[in-house]
Residue, then its C-alpha position, 0 to 999 in steps of 0.5 A: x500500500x503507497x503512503x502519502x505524506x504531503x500534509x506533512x511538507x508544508x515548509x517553504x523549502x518545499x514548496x519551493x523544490x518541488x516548483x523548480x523540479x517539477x518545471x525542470x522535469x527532475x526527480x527530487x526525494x527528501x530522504x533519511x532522517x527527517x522522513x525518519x523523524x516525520x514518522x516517528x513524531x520527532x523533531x528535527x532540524x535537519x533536511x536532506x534532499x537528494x537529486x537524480x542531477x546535481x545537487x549543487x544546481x538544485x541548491x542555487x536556485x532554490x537559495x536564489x527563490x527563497x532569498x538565501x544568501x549564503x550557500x555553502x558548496x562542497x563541489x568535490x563531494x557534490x554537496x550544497x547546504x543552506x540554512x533557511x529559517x530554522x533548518x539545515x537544508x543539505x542537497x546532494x546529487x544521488x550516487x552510488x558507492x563502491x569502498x576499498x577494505x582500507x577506508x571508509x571513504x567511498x569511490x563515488x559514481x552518479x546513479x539512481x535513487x535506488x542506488x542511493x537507497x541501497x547505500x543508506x545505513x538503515x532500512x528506517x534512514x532510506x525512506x524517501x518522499x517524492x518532490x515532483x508535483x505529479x507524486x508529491x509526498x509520495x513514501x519510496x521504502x524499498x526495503x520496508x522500512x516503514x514496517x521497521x518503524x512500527x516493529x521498532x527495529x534496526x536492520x541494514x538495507x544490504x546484507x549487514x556484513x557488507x553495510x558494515x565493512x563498508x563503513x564501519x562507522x554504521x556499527x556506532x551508529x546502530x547501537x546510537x539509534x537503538x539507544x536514541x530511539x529504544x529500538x532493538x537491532x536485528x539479530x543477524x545485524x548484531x552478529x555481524x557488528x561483533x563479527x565485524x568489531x575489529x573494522x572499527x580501527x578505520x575510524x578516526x578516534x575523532x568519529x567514534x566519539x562524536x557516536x559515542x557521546x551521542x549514547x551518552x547523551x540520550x536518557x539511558x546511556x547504559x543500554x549502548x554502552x551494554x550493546x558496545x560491551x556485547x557487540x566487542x566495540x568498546x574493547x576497540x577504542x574504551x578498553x579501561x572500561x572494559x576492565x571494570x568488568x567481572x566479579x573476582x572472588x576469594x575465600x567467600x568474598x566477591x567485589x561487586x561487577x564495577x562495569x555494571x554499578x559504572x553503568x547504573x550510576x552513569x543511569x542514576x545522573x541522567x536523571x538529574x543532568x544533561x551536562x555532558x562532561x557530569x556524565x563522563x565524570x560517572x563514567x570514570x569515577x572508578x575507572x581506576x578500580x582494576x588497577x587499584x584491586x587488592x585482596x586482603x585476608x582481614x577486610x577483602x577486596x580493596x580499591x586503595x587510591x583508585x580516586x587518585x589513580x583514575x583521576x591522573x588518567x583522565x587526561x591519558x584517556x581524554x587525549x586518546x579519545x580526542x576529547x578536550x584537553x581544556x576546562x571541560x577535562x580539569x573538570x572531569x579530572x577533579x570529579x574523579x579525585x574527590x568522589x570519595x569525600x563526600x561518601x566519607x563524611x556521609x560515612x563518619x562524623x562530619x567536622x566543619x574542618x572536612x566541609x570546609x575542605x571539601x568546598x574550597x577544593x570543589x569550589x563552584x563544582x560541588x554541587x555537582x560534586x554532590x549529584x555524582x557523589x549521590x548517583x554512587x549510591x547504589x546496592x541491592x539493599x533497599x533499607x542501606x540505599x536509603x539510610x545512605x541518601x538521608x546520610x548524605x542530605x545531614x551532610x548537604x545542610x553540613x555543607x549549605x550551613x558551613x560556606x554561610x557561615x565561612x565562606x571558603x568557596x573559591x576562597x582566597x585568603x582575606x591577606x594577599x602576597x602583596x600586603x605580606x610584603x608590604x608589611x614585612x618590608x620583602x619581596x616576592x620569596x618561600x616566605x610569603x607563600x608559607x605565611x599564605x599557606x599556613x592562614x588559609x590552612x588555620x581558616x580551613x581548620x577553624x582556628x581563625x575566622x575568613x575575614x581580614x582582622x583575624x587573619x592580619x593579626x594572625x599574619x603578624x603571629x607568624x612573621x614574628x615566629x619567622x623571625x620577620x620585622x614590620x616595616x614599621x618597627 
């Protein structure tokens, strides 16, 4: 049975291709993911439309009706794009695609709109919908995509071994679309990614992580990184995660499986933010763990300065990854090393001098501090998770009282170098730095209060015990 979208198409762009195809006697399609989106009740904001012709003449003259300015075209890849009100609009000349083994950058020749259909990805992202006036929002679905769509299912046009080894990069893709859109991916696809996994080494680092924070980003990350785990990706390019998986036990004593509590925990943020680098931060927070593991004959398994450890190789990991090297990784980093210290003060009694700590290292970040630290919380215990959550809510008061009271957030101590100087009569010198150190330290410890008369006179204590002169003197 032919489906008929029309009623959905009616932006300008639109309009306006089907009036210049239709007078030029072209075949024009929209095609991939907006179809997709269109079906599925999705937004999007992208437009692709494919042209048995040029794509970049299609474009010009469609800029030119619609009062477009700027048109970007990429006439190597025989491409153009132009933003129009709120969209993206891409137009491309239909093509077929051979690859070599080496690369996954096909040689290109012109050809139909089956053959771009073949060359699609997936059966969902090779639908289709007429341009030309006589069939307008007319479905072309070759390969019943429109079927996968109801059956939520992935499956690759071709046979999947080809799709694949073409491009490998379609195996990140699959597992991102079934993560995006909770489809499940067919068994024969799924065995060929694992069959194909070690394809993966022609992708740039660059790539699969674009894929991969995609999964990351969607409200339930542990489905794609449990199909990465299954399917044999992840072990190409994320192997310190892979190590966190297993249960080790010895003499009776088991530790818990550190993939799984990584990926429930990774869960447990997403339901509080979409803050991409919080997330990467769940998902290192005990990357150092298999390093780190001990058995010890008293106490059991143990996982030492696993904060530590993990948070030195953030950057190692980063850079492989091509993730940034600036703020967003320092952030990553400091998560990583002070997880541990609010679960300890939950544990333990809680001194101002440990609050006061805490919130001068995390400064501004110990909110989010606080959001991992609580998505940790995890165990099969129902009566331990929640006596562990009100415990930490004693210690979120502990925390919200103590920098009203202190202040120490982002602190720098209320004397600066210059004014140590001044009054000594020195200049720039270890001495000044150790007087620094030692009256931030006596605020931290609560021996003197943060504001500047308390730490002035304690400034001069300390000149004294150090043999220093005021000027004055």
């Amino acid at each position: 049975m032919s489906k008929n979208l029309s009623q959905h198409l009616t932006h300008p762009v639109f309009k306006v291709a089907s009036e210049i195809v239709t007078e030029q006697g072209l075949e024009a399609y929209v095609i991939g993911g907006y179809v997709r989106d269109l079906l599925l009740e999705r937004p999007s904001k992208d437009i692709d439309i494919v042209v048995i012709g040029s794509g970049l003449d299609l474009a010009k003259v469609c800029a030119e009706k619609l009062r477009v300015k700027k048109v970007s075209l990429f006439e190597n890849f025989g491409t153009a794009q132009f933003i129009y009100k709120d969209l993206e609009v891409e137009f491309v000349g239909a093509r077929k695609e051979s690859y070599r083994s080496d690369s996954r950058k096909p040689i290109v020749e012109n050809g139909s709109l089956k053959d771009d259909q073949n060359r699609r990805d997936f059966t969902i992202n090779a639908l289709a919908l007429s341009l030309h006036k006589d069939n307008f929002g007319d479905l072309i679905d070759p390969f019943g995509g429109l079927k996968d769509l109801e059956d939520q299912i992935l499956r690759t046009p071709l046979d999947p071994d080809q799709t694949y080894s073409d491009d490998p990069l379609r195996m990140m893709r699959a597992i991102r679309f079934a993560t995006q859109l909770d489809f499940k991916i067919e068994h024969k696809s799924l065995v060929s990614i694992t069959k194909n996994a070690e394809r993966l080494s022609i992708i740039s680092n660059e790539r699969i992580t674009d894929e991969l924070n995609k999964i990351i980003l969607c409200p339930k990350p542990s489905r794609g990184f449990d199909l990465l785990f299954t399917t044999h990706l992840l072990h190409q390019f994320f192997p310190e995660m892979v190590a966190l998986y297993g249960v080790e036990t010895i003499n009776g004593k088991s530790h818990k499986d550190n993939f799984y509590h990584t990926l429930e925990v990774l869960d447990n943020i997403c339901e509080t933010t979409d803050n991409l680098w919080l997330r990467w931060a769940a998902i290192m927070h005990d990357i150092a763990k298999p390093p780190t593991k001990r058995f010890d004959t008293r106490v059991g398994w143990t996982f030492h300065g696993h904060e530590d450890l993990g948070a030195r190789m953030v950057p190692k990991i980063f850079k492989r990854l091509k993730l940034p090297q600036d703020a967003k990784m320092k952030y990553v980093e400091k998560l990583v090393r002070l997880h541990l210290r609010p679960i300890a003060l939950v544990k333990g009694f809680v001194t101002d001098s440990a609050v006061r700590r805490l919130l001068s290292e995390a400064e501004d970040d110990i909110d989010d501090l606080m959001l991992l630290c609580n998505a940790d919380i995890t165990s099969k215990n129902e009566y331990k998770v929640k006596k562990y959550k009100e415990n930490f809510d004693l210690v979120k008061q502990k925390l919200l009282s103590v920098e009203e009271k202190d202040r120490v957030r982002n602190f720098q101590p209320p004397v600066s170098g210059q004014m140590i100087m001044d009054t000594f009569g020195i200049g720039p010198s270890q001495e000044v730095g150790d007087i620094k150190a030692r009256i931030k330290e006596a605020i931290l410890e609560g021996e003197i209060e943060n504001e500047e008369q308390e730490a002035f006179a304690y400034m001069l204590k300390l000149g004294v015990e150090m043999g220093l002169e005021t000027k004055q003197q």
